[in-house]
C-alpha positions in Angstrom: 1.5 -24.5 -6.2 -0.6 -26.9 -7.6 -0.3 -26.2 -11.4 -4.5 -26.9 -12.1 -5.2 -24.0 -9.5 -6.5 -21.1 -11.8 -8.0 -17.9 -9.9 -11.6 -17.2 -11.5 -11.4 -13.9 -13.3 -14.7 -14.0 -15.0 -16.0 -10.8 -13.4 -13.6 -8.4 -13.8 -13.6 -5.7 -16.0 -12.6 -6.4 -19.8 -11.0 -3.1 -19.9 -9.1 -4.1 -16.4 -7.8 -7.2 -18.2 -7.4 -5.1 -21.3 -5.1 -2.6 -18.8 -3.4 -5.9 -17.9 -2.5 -7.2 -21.3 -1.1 -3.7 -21.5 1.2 -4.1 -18.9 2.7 -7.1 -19.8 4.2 -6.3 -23.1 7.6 -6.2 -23.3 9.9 -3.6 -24.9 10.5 -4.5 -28.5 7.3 -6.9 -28.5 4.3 -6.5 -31.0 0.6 -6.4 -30.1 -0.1 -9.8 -29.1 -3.3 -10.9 -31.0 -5.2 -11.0 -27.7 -5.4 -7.2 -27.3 -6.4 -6.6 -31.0 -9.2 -9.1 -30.1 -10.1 -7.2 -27.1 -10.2 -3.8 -28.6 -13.1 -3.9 -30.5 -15.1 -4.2 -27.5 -14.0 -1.3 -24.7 -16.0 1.1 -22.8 -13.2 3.9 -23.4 -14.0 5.7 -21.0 -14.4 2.8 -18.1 -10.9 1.8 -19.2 -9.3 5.5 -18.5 -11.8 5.3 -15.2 -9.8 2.3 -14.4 -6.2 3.3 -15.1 -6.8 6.4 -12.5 -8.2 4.3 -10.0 -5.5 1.4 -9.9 -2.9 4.4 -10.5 -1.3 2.6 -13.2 -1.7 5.0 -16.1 1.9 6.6 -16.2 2.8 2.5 -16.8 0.1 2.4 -19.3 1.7 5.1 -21.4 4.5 4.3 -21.6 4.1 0.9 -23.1 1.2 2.4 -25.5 4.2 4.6 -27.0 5.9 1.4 -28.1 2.7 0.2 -29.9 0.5 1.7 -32.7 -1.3 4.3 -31.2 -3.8 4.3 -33.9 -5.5 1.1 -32.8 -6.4 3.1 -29.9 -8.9 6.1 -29.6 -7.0 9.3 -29.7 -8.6 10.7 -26.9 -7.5 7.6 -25.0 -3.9 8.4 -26.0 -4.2 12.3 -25.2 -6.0 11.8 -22.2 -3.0 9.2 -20.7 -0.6 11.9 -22.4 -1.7 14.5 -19.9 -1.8 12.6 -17.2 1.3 10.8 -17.5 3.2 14.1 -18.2 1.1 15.6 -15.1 2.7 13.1 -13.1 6.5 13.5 -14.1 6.2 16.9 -13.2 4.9 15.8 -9.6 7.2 12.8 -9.0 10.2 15.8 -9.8 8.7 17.9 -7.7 8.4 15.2 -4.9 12.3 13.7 -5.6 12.9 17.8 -4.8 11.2 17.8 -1.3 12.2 14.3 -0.5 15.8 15.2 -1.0 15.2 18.6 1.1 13.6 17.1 4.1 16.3 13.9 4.4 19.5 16.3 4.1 17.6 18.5 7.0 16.7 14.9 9.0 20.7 14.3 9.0 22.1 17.6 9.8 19.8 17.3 12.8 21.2 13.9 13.2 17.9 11.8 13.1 17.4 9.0 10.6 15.0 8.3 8.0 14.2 5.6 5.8 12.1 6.9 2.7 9.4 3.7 2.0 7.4 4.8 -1.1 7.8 7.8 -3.7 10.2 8.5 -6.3 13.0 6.6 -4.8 10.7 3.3 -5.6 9.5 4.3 -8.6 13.5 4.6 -9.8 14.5 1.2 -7.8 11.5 -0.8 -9.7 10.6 1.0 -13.2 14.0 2.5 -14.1 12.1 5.8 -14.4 10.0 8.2 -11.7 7.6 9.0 -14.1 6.4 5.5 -14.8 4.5 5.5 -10.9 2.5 7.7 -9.6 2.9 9.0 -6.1 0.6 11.8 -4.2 2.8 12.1 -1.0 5.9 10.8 0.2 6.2 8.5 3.2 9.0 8.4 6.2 10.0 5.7 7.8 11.7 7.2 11.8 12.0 5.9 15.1 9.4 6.1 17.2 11.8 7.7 20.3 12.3 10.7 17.7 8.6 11.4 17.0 8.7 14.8 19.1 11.7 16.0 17.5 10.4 15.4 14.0 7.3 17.1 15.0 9.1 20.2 16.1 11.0 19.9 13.0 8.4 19.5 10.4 7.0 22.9 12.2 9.9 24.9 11.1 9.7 23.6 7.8 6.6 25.1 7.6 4.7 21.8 7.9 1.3 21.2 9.7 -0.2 18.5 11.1 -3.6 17.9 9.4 -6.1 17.9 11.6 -8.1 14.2 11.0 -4.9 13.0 11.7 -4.6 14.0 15.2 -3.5 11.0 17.7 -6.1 10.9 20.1 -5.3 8.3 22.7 -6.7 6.8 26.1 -4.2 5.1 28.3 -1.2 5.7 26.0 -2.4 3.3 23.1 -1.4 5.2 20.4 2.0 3.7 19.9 0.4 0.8 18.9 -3.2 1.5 17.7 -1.7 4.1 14.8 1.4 3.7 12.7 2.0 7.2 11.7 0.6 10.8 10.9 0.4 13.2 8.3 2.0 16.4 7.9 0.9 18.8 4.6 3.1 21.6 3.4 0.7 24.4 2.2 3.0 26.5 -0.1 4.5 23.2 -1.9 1.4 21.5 -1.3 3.0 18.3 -0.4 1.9 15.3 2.2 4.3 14.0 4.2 3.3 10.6 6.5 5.7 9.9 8.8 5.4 6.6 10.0 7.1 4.8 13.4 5.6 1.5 12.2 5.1 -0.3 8.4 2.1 -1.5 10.0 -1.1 -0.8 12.2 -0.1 -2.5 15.4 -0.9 -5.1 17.2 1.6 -7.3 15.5 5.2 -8.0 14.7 7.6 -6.5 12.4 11.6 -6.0 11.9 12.1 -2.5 14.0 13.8 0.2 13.2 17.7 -0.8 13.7 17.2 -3.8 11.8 15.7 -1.7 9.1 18.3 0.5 9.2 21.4 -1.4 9.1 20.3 -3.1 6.0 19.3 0.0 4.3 20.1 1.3 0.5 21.1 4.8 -1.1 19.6 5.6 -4.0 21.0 7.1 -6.6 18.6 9.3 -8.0 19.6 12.9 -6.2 22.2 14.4 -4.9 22.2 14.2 -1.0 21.7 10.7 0.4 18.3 9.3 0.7 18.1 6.2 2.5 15.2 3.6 1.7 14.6 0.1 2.6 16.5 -2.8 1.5 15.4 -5.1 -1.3 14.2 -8.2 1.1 12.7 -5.1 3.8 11.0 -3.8 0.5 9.2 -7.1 -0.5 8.4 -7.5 3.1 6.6 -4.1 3.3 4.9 -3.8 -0.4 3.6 -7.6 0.4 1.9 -6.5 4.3 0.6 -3.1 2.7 -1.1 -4.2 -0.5 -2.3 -7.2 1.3 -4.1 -5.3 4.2 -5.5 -3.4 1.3 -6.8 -6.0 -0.4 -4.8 -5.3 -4.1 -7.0 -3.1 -4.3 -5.3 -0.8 -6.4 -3.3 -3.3 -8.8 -0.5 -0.4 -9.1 0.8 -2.5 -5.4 0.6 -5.8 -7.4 2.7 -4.2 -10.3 5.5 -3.1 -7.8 5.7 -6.6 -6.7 5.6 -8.0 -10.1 8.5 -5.7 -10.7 10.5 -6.1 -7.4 10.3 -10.2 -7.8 12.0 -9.6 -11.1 15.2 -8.4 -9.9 17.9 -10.6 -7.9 16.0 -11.2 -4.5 18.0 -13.6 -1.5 14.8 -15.8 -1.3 16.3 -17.4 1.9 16.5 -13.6 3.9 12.7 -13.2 3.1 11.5 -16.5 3.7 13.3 -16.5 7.3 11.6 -12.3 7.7 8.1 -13.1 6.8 8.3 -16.3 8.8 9.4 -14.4 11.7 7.0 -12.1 11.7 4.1 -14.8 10.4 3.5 -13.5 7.3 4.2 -16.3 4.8 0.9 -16.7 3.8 1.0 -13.4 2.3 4.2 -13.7 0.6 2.1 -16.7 -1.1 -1.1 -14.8 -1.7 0.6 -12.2 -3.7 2.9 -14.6 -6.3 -0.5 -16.2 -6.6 -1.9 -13.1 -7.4 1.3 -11.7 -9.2 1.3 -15.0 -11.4 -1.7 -15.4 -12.6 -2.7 -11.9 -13.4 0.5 -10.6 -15.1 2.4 -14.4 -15.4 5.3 -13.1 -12.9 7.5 -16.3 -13.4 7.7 -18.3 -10.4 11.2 -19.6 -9.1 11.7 -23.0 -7.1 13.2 -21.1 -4.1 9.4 -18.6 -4.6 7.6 -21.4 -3.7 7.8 -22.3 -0.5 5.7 -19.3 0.1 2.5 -20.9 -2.4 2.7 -23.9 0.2 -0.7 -25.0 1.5 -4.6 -24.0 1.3 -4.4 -20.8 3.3 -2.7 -18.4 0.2 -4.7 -20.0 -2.6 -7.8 -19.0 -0.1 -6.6 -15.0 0.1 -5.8 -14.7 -3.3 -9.3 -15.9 -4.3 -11.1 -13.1 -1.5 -9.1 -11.0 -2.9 -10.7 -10.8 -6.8 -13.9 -9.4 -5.2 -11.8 -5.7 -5.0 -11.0 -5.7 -8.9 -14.1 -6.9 -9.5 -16.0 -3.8 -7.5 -13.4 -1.1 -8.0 -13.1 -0.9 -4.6 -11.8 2.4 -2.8 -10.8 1.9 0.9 -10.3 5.5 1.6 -14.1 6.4 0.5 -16.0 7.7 3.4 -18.1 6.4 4.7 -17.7 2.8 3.1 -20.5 1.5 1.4 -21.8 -1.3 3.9 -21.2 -4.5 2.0 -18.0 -3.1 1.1 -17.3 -2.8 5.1 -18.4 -5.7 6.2 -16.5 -8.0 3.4 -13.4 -5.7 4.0 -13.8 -6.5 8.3 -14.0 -10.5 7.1 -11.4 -10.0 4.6 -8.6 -8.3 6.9 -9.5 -11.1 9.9 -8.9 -13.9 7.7 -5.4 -12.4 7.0 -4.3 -13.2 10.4 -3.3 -16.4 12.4 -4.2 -17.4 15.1 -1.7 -15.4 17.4 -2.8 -12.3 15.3 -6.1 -12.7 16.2 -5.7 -13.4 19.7 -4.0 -10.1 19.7 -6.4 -8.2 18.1 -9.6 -9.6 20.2 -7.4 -8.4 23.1 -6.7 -4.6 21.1 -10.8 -4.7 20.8 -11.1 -4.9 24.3 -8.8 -1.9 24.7 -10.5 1.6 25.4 -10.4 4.0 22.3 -10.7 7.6 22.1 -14.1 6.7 21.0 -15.1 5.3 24.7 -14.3 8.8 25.8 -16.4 10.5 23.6 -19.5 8.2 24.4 -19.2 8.5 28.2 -16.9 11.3 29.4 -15.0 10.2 32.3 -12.3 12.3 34.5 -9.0 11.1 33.5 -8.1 9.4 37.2 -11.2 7.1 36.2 -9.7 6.0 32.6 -9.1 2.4 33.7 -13.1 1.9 33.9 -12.9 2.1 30.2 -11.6 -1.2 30.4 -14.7 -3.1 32.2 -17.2 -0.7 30.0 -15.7 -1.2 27.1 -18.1 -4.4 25.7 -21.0 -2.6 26.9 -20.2 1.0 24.6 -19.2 -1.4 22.1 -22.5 -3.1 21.8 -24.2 0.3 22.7 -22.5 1.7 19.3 -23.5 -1.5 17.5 -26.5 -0.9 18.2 -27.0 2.9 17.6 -25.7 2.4 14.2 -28.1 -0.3 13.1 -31.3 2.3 14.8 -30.0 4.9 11.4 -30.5 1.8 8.6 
């Protein structure tokens, strides 16, 4: 990376690079003079806004214990008090279910690989209450999906309904990448995923996932989870496709960088599955905003224009405060989030996906009913009910 290259972070937030400053002070370490400067001049309450949104406020309090609290507002303190404390009781209450459900997976002999949850939060902070985590997503092979179904259904699981797999022509096994489940009397959300990703594109499967799996330590009954180079390779495709947009993402990479990582193993997976440029968006990223050191062997990932380019697109989402899972999307959010995830792919990626547009979607169906034995004209209508849509949508503005 060229060493002049500087992201321009003059329009976020001072109280998200006060949150930042945060974050990077190490145990034993005094208030650096940089946040005393900063403090005099906080919107209090945008800053606790801020810390719920990019989910990092169980991190946030526990490095404000190691500091003097009194430089902060006290309802600042409280308020990240409760919260924090709110969320050690749910990450318990999680580790509980998670063990529950993965000792039921094996005595019905299917596998599970546990991606996100307590059993992360323990691998990269030490401590499940230092990330926060509202459901707990399964990794399983996609052969198994039935059985799992059925199994979740004596557990006393239901499918929720907006995540129902509609599907023309069998194209949910690549359209989707998984499903969610929700536990009414432990009012937990399960996702079970078959993919790391929304298809089309590649990714290690199952097996290879699998053999190089982990056990973590934290309960009692095995709980399997992905291995340390699989782990980088997943947070770096997921908070990319996101955008960062919640810097909680950034934080685990920060965080999983900083332990002993066989640079060779990730460079050959994410060049396999053309993904390098992300690997180099987030150090960029990762760097710059919370000075994530970079190694010799991290840097054949920063090679080139293409990650310097995504790491820049990628400042508009801290700048806006952007939540991707508000619907309906506020339109220039949309459309810069439709430019954003295109310029993600290569070329093959997007010659894939221009084909996957020009496959029928439950959507067709439900603009021009068809009997089932007439499916395949989906596939000659489908530009025309595109453009039909398009232009439906723009006759409401």
């Amino acid at each position: 990376m060229n060493d002049n290259f500087s992201l321009d972070l003059e329009g976020i937030p001072k109280e998200l690079k006060l949150i930042l400053e945060i974050i990077k002070i190490k145990n034993g370490q005094n208030l650096p003079l940089k946040i005393i400067e900063q403090i005099s001049d906080v919107n209090w309450n945008h800053f606790l806004e801020l810390a719920i949104h990019h989910r990092l406020y169980p991190l946030l309090y526990s490095k404000i214990k190691m500091i003097d609290q009194k430089i902060l507002p006290k309802f600042v303190v409280q308020t990240m008090f409760q919260e924090y404390k709110k969320n050690t009781f749910q990450m318990l209450h999680l580790s509980a279910v998670m063990e529950d459900v993965s000792k039921t997976f094996a005595e019905n002999e299917m596998r599970l690989l546990v991606l996100k949850g307590p059993v992360l939060a323990a691998d990269l902070y030490g401590d499940i209450s230092r990330r926060t985590s509202r459901d707990l997503d399964i990794l399983v092979q996609m052969n198994d999906l039935d059985k799992v179904d059925q199994l979740l259904v004596t557990l006393g699981y239901k499918q929720e309904d907006y995540f129902q797999i509609e599907t023309v022509l069998n194209d949910w096994k690549w359209r989707h990448h998984h499903i969610s489940y929700f536990h009414p009397k432990k009012g937990v959300k399960l996702e079970i995923h078959w993919r790391l990703n929304p298809g089309p594109g590649k990714e290690p499967s199952f097996n290879e996932l699998w053999e190089r799996k982990r056990i973590s330590s934290l309960t009692t009954h095995p709980v399997y989870y992905l291995g340390r180079e699989d782990l980088f390779f997943f947070l770096v495709t997921h908070g990319a496709r996101h955008g960062w947009s919640r810097l909680r993402w950034l934080v685990d990479v920060h965080e999983i960088v900083r332990q002993k990582m066989d640079w060779i193993k990730i460079l050959k997976v994410m060049r396999e599955h053309q993904y390098l440029h992300l690997g180099g968006q987030v150090l960029i990223l990762s760097s710059q905003l919370l000075e994530t050191p970079i190694s010799e062997e991290m840097k054949a990932l920063i090679l080139g224009k293409i990650p310097k380019d995504l790491a820049k697109k990628t400042i508009f989402y801290f700048e806006q405060m952007v939540n991707l899972h508000t619907e309906p999307l506020p339109e220039s959010v949309s459309r810069y989030h439709d430019r954003y995830l295109l310029s993600l792919k290569t070329n093959r990626q997007k010659l894939l996906f221009y084909i996957s547009v020009l496959y029928p979607s439950i959507t067709d169906v439900k603009t021009i009913k068809l009997p089932k034995y007439l499916y395949v004209l989906y596939f000659p209508l489908r530009p025309f009910l595109l453009v039909m849509r398009k232009r439906w949508k723009q006759s409401l503005f």
